[in-house]
C-alpha positions in Angstrom: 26.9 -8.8 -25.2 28.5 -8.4 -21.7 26.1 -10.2 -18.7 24.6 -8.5 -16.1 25.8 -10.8 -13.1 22.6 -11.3 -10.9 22.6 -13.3 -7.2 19.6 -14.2 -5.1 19.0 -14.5 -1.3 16.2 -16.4 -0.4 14.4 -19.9 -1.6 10.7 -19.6 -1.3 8.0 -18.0 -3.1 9.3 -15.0 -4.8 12.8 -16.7 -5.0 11.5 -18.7 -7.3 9.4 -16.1 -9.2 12.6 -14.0 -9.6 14.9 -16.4 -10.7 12.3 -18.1 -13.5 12.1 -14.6 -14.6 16.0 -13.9 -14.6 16.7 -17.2 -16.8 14.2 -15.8 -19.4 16.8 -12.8 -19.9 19.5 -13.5 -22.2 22.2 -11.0 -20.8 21.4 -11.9 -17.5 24.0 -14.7 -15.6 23.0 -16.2 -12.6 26.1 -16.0 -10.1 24.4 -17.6 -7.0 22.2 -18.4 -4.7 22.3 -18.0 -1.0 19.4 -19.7 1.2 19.3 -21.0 4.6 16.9 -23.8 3.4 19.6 -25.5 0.8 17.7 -28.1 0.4 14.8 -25.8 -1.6 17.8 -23.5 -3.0 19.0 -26.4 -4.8 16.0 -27.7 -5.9 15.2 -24.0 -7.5 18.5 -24.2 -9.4 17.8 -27.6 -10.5 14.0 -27.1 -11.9 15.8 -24.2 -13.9 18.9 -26.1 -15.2 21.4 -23.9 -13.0 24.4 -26.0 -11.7 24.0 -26.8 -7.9 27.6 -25.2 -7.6 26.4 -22.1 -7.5 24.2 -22.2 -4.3 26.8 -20.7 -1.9 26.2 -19.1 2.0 25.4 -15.5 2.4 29.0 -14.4 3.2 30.4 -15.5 0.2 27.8 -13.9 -2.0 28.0 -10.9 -0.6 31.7 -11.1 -1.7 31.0 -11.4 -4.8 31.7 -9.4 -7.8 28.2 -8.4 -9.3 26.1 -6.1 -10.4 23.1 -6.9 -8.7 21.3 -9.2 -6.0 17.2 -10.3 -5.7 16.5 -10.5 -1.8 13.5 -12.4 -1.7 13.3 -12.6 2.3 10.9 -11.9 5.5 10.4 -8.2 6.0 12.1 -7.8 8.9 15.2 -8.7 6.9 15.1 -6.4 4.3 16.6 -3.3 5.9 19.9 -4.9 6.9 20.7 -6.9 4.0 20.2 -4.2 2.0 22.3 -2.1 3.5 25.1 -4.5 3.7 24.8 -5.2 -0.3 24.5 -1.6 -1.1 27.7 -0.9 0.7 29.5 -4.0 -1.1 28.9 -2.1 -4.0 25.3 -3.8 -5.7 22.2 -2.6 -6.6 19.4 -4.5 -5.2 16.2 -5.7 -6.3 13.5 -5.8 -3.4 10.2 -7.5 -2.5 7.9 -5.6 -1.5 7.5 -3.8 1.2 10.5 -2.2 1.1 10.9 -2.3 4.6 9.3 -3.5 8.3 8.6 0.8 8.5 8.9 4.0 7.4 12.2 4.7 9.4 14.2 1.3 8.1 12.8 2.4 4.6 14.7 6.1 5.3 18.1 4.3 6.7 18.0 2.0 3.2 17.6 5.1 1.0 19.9 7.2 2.8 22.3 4.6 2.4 21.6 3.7 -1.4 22.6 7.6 -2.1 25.8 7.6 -0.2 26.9 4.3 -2.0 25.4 5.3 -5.4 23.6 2.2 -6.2 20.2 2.0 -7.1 17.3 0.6 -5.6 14.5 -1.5 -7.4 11.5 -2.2 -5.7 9.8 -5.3 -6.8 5.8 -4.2 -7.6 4.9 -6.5 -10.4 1.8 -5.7 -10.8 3.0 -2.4 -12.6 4.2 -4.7 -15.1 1.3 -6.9 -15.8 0.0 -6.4 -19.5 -3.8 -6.3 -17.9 -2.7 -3.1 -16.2 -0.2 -1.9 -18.5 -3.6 -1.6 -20.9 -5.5 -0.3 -18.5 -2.9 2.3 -17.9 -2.1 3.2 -21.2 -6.2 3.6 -21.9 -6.8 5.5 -18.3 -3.5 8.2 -19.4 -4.5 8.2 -23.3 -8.0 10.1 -21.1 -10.3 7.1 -22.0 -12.2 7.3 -18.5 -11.9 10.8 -18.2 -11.3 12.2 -14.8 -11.3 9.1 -12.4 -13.1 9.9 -9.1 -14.3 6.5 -7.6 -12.8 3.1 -7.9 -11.9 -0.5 -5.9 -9.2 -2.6 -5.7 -9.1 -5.7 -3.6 -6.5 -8.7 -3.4 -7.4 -11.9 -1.6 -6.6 -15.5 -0.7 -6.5 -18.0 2.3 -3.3 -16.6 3.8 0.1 -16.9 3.3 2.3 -20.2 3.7 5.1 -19.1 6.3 4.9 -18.4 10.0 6.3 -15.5 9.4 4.1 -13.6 8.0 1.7 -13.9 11.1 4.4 -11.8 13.4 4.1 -8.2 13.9 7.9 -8.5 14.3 8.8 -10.2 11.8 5.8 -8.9 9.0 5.4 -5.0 10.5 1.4 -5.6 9.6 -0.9 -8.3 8.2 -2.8 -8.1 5.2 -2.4 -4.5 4.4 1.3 -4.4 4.4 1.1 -7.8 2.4 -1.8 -7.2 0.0 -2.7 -3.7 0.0 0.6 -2.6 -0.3 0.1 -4.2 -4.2 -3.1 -1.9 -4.6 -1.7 1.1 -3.7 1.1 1.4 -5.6 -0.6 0.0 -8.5 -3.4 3.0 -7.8 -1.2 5.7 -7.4 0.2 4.4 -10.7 -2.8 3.7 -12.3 -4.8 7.3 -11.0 -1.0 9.6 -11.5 -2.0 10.9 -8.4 -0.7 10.9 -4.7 -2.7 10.0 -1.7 -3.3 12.9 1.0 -5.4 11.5 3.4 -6.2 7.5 4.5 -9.4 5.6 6.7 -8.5 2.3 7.6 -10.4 -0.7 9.4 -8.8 -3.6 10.4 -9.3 -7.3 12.1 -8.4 -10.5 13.0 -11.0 -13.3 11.9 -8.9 -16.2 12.8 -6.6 -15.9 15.4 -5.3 -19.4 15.2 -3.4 -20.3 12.2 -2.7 -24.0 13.2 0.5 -25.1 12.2 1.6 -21.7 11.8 1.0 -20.0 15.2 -1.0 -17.8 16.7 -1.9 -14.3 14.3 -0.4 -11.7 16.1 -1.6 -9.4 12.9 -4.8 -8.6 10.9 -6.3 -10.5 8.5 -8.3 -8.4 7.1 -8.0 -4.6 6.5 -10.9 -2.0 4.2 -9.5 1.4 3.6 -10.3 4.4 1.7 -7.4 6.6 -0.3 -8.3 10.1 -0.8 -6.5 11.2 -4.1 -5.2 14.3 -4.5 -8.2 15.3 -7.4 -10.6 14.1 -5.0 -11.0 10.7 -6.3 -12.0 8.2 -3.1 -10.9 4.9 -3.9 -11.7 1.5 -1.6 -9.4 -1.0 -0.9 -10.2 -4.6 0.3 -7.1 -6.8 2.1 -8.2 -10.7 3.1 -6.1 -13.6 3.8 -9.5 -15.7 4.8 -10.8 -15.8 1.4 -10.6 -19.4 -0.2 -10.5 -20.6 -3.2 -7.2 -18.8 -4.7 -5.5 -15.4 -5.1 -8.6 -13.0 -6.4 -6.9 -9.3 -7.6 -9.5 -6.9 -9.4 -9.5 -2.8 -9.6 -12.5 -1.5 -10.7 -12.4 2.4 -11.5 -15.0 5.2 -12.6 -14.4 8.4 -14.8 -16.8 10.9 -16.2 -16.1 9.3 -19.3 -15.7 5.7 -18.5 -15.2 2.7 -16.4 -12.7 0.2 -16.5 -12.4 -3.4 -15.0 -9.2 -5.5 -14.6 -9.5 -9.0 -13.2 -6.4 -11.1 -14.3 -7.7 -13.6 -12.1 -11.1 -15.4 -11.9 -11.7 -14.6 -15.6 -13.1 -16.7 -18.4 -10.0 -17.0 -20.8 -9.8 -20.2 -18.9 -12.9 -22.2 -17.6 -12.3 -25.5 -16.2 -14.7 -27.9 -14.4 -13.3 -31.1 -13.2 -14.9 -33.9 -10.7 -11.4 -35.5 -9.8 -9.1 -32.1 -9.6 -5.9 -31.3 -11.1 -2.4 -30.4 -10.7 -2.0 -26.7 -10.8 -5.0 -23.4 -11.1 -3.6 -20.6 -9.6 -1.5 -19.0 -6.3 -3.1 -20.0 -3.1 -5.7 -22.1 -4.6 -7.0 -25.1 -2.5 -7.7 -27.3 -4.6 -9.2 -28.1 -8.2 -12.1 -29.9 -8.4 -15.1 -28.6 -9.6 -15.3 -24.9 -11.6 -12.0 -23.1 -11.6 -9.9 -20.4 -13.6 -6.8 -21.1 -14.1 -4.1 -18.1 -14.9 -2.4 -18.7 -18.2 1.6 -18.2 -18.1 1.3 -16.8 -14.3 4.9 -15.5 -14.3 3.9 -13.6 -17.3 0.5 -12.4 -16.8 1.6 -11.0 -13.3 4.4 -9.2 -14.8 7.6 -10.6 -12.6 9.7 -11.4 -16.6 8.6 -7.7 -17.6 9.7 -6.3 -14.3 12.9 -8.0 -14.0 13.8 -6.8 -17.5 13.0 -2.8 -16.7 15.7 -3.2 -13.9 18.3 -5.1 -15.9 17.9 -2.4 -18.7 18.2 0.5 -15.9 21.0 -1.0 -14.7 22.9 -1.8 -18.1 21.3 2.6 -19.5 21.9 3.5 -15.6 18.3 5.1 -15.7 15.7 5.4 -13.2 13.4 2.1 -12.7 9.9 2.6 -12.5 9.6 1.6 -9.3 12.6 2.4 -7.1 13.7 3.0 -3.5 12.0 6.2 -3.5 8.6 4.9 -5.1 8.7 2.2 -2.8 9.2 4.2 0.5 6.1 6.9 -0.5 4.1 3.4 -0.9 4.8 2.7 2.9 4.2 5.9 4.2 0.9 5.2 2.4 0.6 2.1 4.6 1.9 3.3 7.1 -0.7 6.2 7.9 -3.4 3.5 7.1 -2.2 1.7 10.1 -2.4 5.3 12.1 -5.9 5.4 10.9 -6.8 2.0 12.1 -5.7 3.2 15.6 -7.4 6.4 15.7 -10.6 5.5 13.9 -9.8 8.6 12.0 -9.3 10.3 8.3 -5.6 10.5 8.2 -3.2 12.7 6.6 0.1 10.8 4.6 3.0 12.9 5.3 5.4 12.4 2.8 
């Protein structure tokens, strides 16, 4: 079986859930990583039995004959590195968003067409079994005709400065965590957004060791579907306690409810804590819920799979370039909206 040759820029977070979900994949081969942190880079290859000789600088992988390279970086880097991969002839996976904007989203899929490599854009939550089900029961006409709904995704904030920099992030909390809802909605619903209300704010400006918040951290919107279903979306980073991600939606035949966090598969109560619950979770003592197999049950093995196989069939991914940019557009008239204080139409 010939290996698809995968590298990875980047050593934090989402590094580390791509590359856990890369080793699962037998006709995968890890070629390298590139970081500027190598002292986490090589403790990523170590905790999943790569050899250390294969964390090498960005140059050199770029150089590098393969099919394929995760960049798990700060937004603000996505546009250029993509670009200079897709012109060294790789396909490239991407965290979401796809870009900082709208216009460095156009630039990265104007160039992906020229070179002829593909695009993957990184929405896991498309590949989660709790939504694959709900999917599956929403299309099969369970609910009926969906015309109300929620979706929220919360924590206490994210762990890098960056993420507090309008330059650096392009947004706060929308562009971090509502940018999961909507492209899981739009999936979910098989309908497009045409028109956006958006609310946003700051609750705490100071972020101690990380800086000052330059972005919100909060955001409530409302997507107005193209069958006329109004669906409200909730964006916190000042939510303790852990990452909390529930849709709720309503059909003239049904409702449906999908909480892979905060459920009871798992109840825990302990006085003196323990290691490990869930993402962003501040501790463990007293009642938690703990996510079973997180890597799995958020779908990052099952999406990293779908690209290899569209990259070994040379198929369209689920989620590619394309999908990823109508997403941000999405996002992109929220932010319109928040400035306005009006409804506001997503020009696509």
């Amino acid at each position: 079986m010939e290996k698809v040759k995968v590298g990875i820029i980047g050593s934090g977070f989402s590094a580390e859930f791509h590359l856990y979900s890369l080793k699962m994949l037998p006709r995968v081969d890890i070629v390298g990583i590139s970081s500027r942190n190598e002292k986490t880079a090589k403790e990523l290859l170590a905790k999943f039995n790569i050899p250390n000789n294969k964390f090498i600088d960005y140059d050199k992988l770029i150089k590098l004959e393969c099919d394929a390279v995760s960049v798990c970086l700060p937004n603000y880097l996505h546009k250029d590195i993509t670009i200079d991969l897709l012109n060294s002839g790789k396909h490239v996976l991407i965290e979401k968003p796809l870009a900082n904007n709208v216009e460095e989203g156009n630039e990265m899929i104007d160039v992906a067409k020229s070179a002829n490599k593909k695009i993957f854009y990184c929405e896991n939550n498309m590949y989660a079994p709790a939504f694959n089900k709900a999917k599956g029961i929403i299309d099969e006409g369970g609910l009926g005709e969906i015309y109300m709904g929620r979706g929220k995704e919360q924590h206490s904030g994210p762990h890098s400065a960056w993420f507090y920099k309008r330059d650096t992030a392009g947004g706060g909390s929308l562009i971090d965590l509502g940018i999961h809802d909507i492209a899981c909605l739009v999936w979910l619903l098989g309908y497009d957004v045409k028109e956006v209300f958006c609310q946003t704010k700051t609750v705490y400006p100071d972020r101690g060791k990380f800086g000052k918040c330059e972005v919100e951290d909060n955001a409530l919107g409302i997507l107005y579907f193209e069958n006329d279903a109004q669906v409200v979306i909730e964006e916190s980073w000042t939510s303790p306690g852990g990452y909390d991600i529930r849709y709720e939606l309503f059909g003239t035949e049904g409702q449906i409810k999908v909480a892979p966090t905060f459920s009871n598969l798992i109840s825990v109560y302990s006085e003196k804590g323990y290691s490990y619950a869930v993402e962003k979770a501040g501790n463990t003592k007293g009642w938690t819920f703990p996510v079973p197999a997180e890597f799995w049950t958020f779908g990052y093995p099952q999406e990293m799979r779908h690209f290899v196989d569209c990259i070994v069939e040379n198929k369209d991914a689920l989620t590619d370039g394309k999908y990823g940019l109508k997403i941000l557009k999405i996002v992109e008239a929220m932010y319109k909206s928040a400035e306005t204080k009006k409804i506001e139409e997503v020009i696509y």
